[in-house]
C-alpha positions in Angstrom: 107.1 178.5 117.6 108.9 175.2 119.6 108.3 172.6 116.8 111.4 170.5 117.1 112.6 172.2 120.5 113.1 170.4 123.4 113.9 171.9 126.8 115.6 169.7 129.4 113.5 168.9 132.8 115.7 168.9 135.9 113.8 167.2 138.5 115.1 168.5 142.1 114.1 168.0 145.9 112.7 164.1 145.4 114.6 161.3 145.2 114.8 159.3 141.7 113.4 156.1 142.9 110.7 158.1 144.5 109.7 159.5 141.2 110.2 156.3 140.0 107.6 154.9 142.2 105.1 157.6 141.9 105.3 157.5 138.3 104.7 153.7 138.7 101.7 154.3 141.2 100.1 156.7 138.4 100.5 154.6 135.7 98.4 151.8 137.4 96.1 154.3 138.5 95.4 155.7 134.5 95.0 152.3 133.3 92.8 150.9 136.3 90.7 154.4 136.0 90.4 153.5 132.5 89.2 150.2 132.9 86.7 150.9 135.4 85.8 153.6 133.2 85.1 150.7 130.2 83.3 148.3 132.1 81.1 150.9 133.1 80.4 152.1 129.4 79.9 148.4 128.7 77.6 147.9 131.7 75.7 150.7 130.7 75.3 149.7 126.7 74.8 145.9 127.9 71.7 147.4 130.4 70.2 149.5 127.6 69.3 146.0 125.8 68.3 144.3 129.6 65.8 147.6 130.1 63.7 147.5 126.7 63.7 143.7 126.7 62.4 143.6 130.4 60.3 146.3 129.4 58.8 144.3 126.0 57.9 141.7 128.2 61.3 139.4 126.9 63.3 136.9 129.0 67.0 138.4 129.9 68.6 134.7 132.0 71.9 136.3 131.9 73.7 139.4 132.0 77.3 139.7 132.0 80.4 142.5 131.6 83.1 140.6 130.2 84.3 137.6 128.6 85.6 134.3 129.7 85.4 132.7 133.2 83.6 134.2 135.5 84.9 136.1 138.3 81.7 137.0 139.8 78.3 136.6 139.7 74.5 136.7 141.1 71.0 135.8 140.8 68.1 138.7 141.3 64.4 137.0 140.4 65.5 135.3 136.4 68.5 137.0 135.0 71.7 136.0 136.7 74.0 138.7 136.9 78.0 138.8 136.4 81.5 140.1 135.6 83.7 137.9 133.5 87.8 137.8 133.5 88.2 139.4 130.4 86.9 142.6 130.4 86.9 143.1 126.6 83.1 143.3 125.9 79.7 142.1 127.4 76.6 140.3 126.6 73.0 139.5 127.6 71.4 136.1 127.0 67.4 137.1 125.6 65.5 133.9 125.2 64.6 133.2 121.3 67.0 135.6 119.8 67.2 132.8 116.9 63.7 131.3 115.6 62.6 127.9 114.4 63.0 127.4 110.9 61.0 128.0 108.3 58.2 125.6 107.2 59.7 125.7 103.6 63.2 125.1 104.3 64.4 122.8 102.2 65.5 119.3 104.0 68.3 117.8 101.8 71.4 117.8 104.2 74.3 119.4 103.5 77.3 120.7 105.8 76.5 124.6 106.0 72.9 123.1 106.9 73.7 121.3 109.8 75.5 123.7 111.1 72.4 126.3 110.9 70.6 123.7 112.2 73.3 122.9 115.4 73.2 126.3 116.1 69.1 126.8 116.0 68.7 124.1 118.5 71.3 125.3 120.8 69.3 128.4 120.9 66.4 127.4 121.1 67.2 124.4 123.9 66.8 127.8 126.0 63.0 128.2 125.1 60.7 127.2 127.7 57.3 125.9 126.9 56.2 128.9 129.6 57.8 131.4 127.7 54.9 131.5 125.5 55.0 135.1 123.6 58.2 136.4 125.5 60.9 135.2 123.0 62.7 137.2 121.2 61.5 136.7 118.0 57.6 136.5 118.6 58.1 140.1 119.5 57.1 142.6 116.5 59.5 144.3 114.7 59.8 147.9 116.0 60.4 145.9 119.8 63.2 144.2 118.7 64.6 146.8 117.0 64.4 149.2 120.0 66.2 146.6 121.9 68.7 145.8 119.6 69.5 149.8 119.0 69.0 151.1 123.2 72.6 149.3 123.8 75.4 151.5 121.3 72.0 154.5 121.8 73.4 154.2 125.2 76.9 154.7 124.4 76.0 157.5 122.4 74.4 159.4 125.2 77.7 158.4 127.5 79.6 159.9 124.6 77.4 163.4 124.6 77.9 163.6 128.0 81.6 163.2 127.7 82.0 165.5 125.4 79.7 168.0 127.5 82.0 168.0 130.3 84.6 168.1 128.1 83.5 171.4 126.4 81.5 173.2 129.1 83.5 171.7 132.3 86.6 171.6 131.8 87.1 173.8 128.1 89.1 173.1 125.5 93.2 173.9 125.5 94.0 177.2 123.7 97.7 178.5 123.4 98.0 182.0 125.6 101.2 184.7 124.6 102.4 183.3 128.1 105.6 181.4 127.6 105.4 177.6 128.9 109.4 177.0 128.4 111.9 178.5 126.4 114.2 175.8 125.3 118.3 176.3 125.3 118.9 175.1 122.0 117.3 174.6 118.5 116.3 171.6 116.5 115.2 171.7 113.2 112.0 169.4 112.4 112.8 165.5 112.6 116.4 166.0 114.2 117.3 161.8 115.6 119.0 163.5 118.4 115.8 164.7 119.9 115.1 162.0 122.3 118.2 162.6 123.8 118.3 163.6 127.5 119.9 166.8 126.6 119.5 167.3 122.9 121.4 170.6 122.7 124.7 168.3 123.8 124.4 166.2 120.4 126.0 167.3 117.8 123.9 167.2 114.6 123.9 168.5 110.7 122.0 171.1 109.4 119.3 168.5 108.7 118.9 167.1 112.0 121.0 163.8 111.3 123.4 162.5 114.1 127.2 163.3 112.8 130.8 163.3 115.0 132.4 166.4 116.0 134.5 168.0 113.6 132.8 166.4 109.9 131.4 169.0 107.5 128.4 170.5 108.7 128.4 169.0 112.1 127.8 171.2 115.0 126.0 171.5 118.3 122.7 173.0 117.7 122.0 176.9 117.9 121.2 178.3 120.7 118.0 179.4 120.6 117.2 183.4 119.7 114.5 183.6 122.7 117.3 182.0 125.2 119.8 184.5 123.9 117.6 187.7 124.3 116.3 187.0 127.8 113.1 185.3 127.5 112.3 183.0 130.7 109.2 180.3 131.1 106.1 182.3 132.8 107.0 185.6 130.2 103.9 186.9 128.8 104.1 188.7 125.5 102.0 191.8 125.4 102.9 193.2 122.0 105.4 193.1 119.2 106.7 195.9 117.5 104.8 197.9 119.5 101.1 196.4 118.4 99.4 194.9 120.8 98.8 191.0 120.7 95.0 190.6 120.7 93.8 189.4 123.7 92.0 186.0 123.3 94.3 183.8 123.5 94.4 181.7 120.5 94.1 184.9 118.5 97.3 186.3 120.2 99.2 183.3 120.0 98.6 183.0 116.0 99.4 186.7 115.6 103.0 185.8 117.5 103.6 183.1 115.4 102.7 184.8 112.2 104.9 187.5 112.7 107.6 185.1 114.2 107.7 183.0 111.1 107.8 186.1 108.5 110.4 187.6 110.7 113.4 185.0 109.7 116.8 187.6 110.3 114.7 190.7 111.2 115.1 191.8 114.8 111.8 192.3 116.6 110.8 194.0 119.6 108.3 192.6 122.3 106.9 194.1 125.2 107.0 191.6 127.8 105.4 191.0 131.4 107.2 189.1 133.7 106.4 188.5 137.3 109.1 188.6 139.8 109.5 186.7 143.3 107.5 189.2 145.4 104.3 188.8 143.0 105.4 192.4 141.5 104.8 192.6 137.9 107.1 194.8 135.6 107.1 195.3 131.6 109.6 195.5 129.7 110.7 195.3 125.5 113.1 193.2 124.7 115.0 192.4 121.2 115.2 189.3 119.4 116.0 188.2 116.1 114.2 185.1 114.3 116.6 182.2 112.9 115.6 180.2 109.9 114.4 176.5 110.9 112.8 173.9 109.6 109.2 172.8 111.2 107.0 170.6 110.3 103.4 172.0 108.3 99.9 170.3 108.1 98.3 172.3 105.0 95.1 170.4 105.4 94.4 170.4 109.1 93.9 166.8 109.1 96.1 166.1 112.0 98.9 164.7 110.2 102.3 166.2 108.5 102.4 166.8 105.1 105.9 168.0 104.9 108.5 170.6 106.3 109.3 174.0 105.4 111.7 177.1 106.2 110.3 179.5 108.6 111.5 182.2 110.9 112.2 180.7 114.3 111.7 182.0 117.8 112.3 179.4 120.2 109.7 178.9 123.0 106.6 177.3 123.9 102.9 178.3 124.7 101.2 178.0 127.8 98.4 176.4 127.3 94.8 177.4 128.9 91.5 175.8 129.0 88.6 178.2 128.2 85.1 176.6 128.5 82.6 176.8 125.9 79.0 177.7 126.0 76.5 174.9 125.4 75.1 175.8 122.0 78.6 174.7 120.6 78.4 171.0 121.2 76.2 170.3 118.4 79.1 171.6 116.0 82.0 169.7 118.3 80.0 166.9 118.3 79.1 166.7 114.6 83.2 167.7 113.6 84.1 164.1 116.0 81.3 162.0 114.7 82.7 162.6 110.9 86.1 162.5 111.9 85.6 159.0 113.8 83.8 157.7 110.8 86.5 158.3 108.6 88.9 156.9 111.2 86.6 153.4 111.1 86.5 153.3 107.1 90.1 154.0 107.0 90.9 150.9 109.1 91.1 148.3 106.2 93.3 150.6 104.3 96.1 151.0 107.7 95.6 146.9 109.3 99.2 146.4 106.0 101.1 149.1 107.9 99.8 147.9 111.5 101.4 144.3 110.3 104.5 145.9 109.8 104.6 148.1 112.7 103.9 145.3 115.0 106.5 142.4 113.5 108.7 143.8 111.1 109.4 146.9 113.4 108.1 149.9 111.3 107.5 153.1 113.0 104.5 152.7 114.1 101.5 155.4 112.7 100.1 157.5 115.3 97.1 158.2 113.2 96.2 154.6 112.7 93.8 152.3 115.1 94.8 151.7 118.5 93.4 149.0 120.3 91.7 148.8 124.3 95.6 147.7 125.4 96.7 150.6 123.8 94.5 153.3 125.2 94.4 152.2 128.6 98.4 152.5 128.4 98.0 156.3 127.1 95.8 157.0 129.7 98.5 155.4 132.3 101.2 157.2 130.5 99.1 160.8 131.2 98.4 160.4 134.3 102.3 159.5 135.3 103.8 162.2 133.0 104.8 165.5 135.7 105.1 167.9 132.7 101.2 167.4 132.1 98.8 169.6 134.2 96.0 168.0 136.2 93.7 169.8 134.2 95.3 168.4 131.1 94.9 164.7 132.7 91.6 165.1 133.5 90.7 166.4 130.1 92.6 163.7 128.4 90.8 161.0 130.4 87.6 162.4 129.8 88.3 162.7 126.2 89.2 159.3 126.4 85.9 158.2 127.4 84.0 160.0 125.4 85.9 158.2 122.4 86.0 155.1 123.3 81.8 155.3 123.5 81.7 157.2 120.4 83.3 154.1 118.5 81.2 151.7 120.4 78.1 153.6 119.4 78.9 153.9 115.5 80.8 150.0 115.5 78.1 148.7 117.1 75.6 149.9 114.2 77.5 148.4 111.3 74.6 146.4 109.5 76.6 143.4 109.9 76.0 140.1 111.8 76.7 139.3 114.6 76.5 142.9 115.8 74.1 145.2 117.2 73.0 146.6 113.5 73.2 143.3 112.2 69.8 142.4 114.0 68.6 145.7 113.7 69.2 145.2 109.4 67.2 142.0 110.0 64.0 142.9 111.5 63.6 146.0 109.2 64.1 143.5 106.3 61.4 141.5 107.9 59.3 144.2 108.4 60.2 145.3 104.9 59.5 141.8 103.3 55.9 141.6 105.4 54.7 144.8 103.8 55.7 143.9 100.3 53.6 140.7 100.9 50.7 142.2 102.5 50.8 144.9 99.3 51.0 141.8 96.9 48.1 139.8 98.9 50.3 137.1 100.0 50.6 135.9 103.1 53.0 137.7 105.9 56.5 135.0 105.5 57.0 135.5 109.4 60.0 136.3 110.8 63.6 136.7 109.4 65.6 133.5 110.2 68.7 135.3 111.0 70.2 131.4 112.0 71.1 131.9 107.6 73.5 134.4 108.5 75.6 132.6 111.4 78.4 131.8 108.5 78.3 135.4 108.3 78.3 136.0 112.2 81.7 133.9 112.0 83.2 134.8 109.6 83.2 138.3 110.9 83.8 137.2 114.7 87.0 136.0 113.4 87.5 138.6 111.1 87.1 140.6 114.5 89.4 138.3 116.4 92.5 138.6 114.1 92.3 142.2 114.5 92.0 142.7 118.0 94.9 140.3 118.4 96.7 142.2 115.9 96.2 145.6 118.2 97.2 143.9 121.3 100.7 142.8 119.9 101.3 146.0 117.8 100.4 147.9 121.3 102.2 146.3 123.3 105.7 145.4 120.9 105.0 149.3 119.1 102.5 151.2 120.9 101.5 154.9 120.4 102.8 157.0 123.2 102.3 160.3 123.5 105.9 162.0 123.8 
């Protein structure tokens, strides 16, 4: 119904650099909440590894939130305890994680060799001859697959719980037939003069492209049909052409637009409810004709615009209104995300070219491709400083926020590749997996997986891993995503 609309915000009674500063003051206050809010899903996945190795009997010497120097820290009994300046990850240290090698290596010395063997002894200089049986990889399998899993299975329950507040707290945002704004003017789909302060004072062409006053085709935009009959912000629709509008609210809305957008040059009468300044409500009909405009369509559903197209056109904007939903409906939600977000991490390779050009070559940058930790702490900034959002609407952003954010660490964390989470996992069920085709075969059990093979690997991807997050911190900070 406002696709391409814009109405103007007058701010009144405060002083601009008051505004100013309060929009500052919110800004810091999304991204610090954000932040706080990372380094505690962090904390939490770093302590789902600490528990299950303390529990299995394992060493733990350090535990830390954060990378690079340390800005805190403290010893409790053996595991020294921390946060780091860089608060882009976290680690604990388990004794053993990488075991001697194997009795059949082979000896001859070649580069890639003595590197393994570098990095073997570095781990290993940790070992203690009291550790006895409480390395890492003296433990059996299923142990050091637990630990190894209970840190992104720990994001994964912060993410459920995310999401439950998010569903049953708070409730999801549904349009109403109550009228949010009703904009002065008209702008068809795309128009360039629609970050203008006051779009409806740039003169356009029928096609939304900026043009001078008094060219072919060049006008100020239309004013819009809703304006001209009488709507007014806070309007609630009750009924159009004499049907009523159903009364959930998404249900009503859709029934508006649908008859809106069929409507192009036929008049059509609503009964409306308005509330005056003494609370008293009054209903009323009032008549207004649909123009033709061009808004933007998304056949698929996917979240993204597949084209425009000529619709009847109304001029005004939903209220929005958050109804919660009941529990049994978060396995569905849920299951809807988790698919989503694992398309959203295979699609990554696939977006990184147009990333590259976003962030150096200037390219508009895509709102449906990956955004880095820079970038979402600056959306949730930019929501909590924005006055046209409700605080309901902030707190539902943030919270969908979080619950992302440990969604992706869960599923990233998985990928069977080294130097991640999964990546051990993969190696002690191949262990596992490689003992019981020997016991079936009579040999003897081979012992344990010498992950140390797969440190070219662990590097590779590390800086594999590097590149792009260095890639998202320009691009979000030259380009970002915003959300106006």
């Amino acid at each position: 119904m406002g696709p391409g609309a814009r109405s103007r915000r007058h701010r009144r009674g405060r002083p601009e650099t008051e505004l100013e500063l309060s929009g500052f003051l919110l800004t810091v206050f999304g991204i610090v909440a954000f932040a706080v809010g990372l380094l505690f899903s962090i904390g939490f996945h770093e302590f789902g590894h600490f528990f299950w190795a303390r529990k299995f009997g394992m060493r733990v010497p350090q535990f830390f939130v954060g990378f690079g120097p340390t800005v805190f820290s403290r010893r409790y009994g053996e595991t020294e305890f921390g946060i780091k300046g860089v608060p882009l990850g976290g680690f604990i240290r388990i004794v053993g994680m990488i075991p001697p090698a194997e009795p059949d290596e082979s000896k001859r010395a070649t580069r890639m060799r003595s590197f393994i063997a570098e990095v073997r002894g570095a781990a290993l200089d940790d070992v203690r001859p009291s550790d006895g049986d409480r390395v890492f990889y003296k433990k059996p399998w299923w142990q050091r697959v637990v630990v190894m899993a209970a840190g992104p299975l720990h994001n994964l329950v912060l993410a459920v719980l995310f999401f439950l507040v998010l569903l049953v707290g708070i409730g999801l945002p549904v349009s109403s037939t109550t009228l949010q704004a009703v904009p002065n003017c008209v702008l068809p789909a795309g128009a360039a003069s629609a970050a203008e302060d006051d779009p409806c004072e740039v003169p356009i062409t029928p096609a939304g492209e900026l043009c001078a006053v008094g060219s072919a085709d060049c006008a100020l935009p239309a004013a819009g049909p809703a304006k001209q009959a009488g709507l007014q912000a806070g309007d609630t629709i009750l009924a159009i052409d004499g049907e009523p509008v159903p009364d959930e609210p998404d249900e009503g809305w859709a029934a508006l637009v649908d008859s809106v957008q069929a409507s192009a040059g036929q008049p059509l009468t609503l009964t409306v409810a308005r509330e005056d300044d003494e609370g008293t409500t009054e209903r009323f009909d009032l008549t207004v004709t649909p123009i033709e405009n061009t808004v933007y369509v998304d056949d698929d559903e996917d979240g993204e615009v597949d084209g425009t197209t000529e619709v009847g056109y109304l001029g005004v904007q939903s209220a929005q209104t958050y109804v919660r939903q009941p529990l049994s409906s978060l396995p569905g939600y849920f299951g809807d995300v988790v698919v989503e977000s694992v398309q959203r991490l295979v699609e990554i390779p696939e977006r990184i070219p147009q990333l590259f050009r976003a962030a150096f070559l200037g390219e508009e940058r895509d709102p449906m491709g990956p955004i880095g930790l820079v970038g979402v702490g600056r959306l949730s900034g930019e929501a909590f400083a924005f006055d046209g959002y409700t605080t309901t609407f902030k707190i539902s952003f943030f919270v969908g926020l979080l619950a992302s954010v440990n969604l992706v660490l869960f599923l990233f964390n998985l990928l069977p590749i080294y130097p991640l989470d999964g990546g051990h996992v993969a190696g002690a069920l191949y262990e596992k997996a490689r003992a019981t085709v020997a016991r079936l075969r009579g040999r003897p059990d081979p012992g344990p997986f010498d992950i140390a093979r797969l440190m070219p690997v662990a590097y590779v991807v590390a800086g594999l891993f590097i590149l792009l997050s260095g890639l998202l911190v320009i691009a979000d900070v030259v380009n970002p995503i915003t959300l106006q």
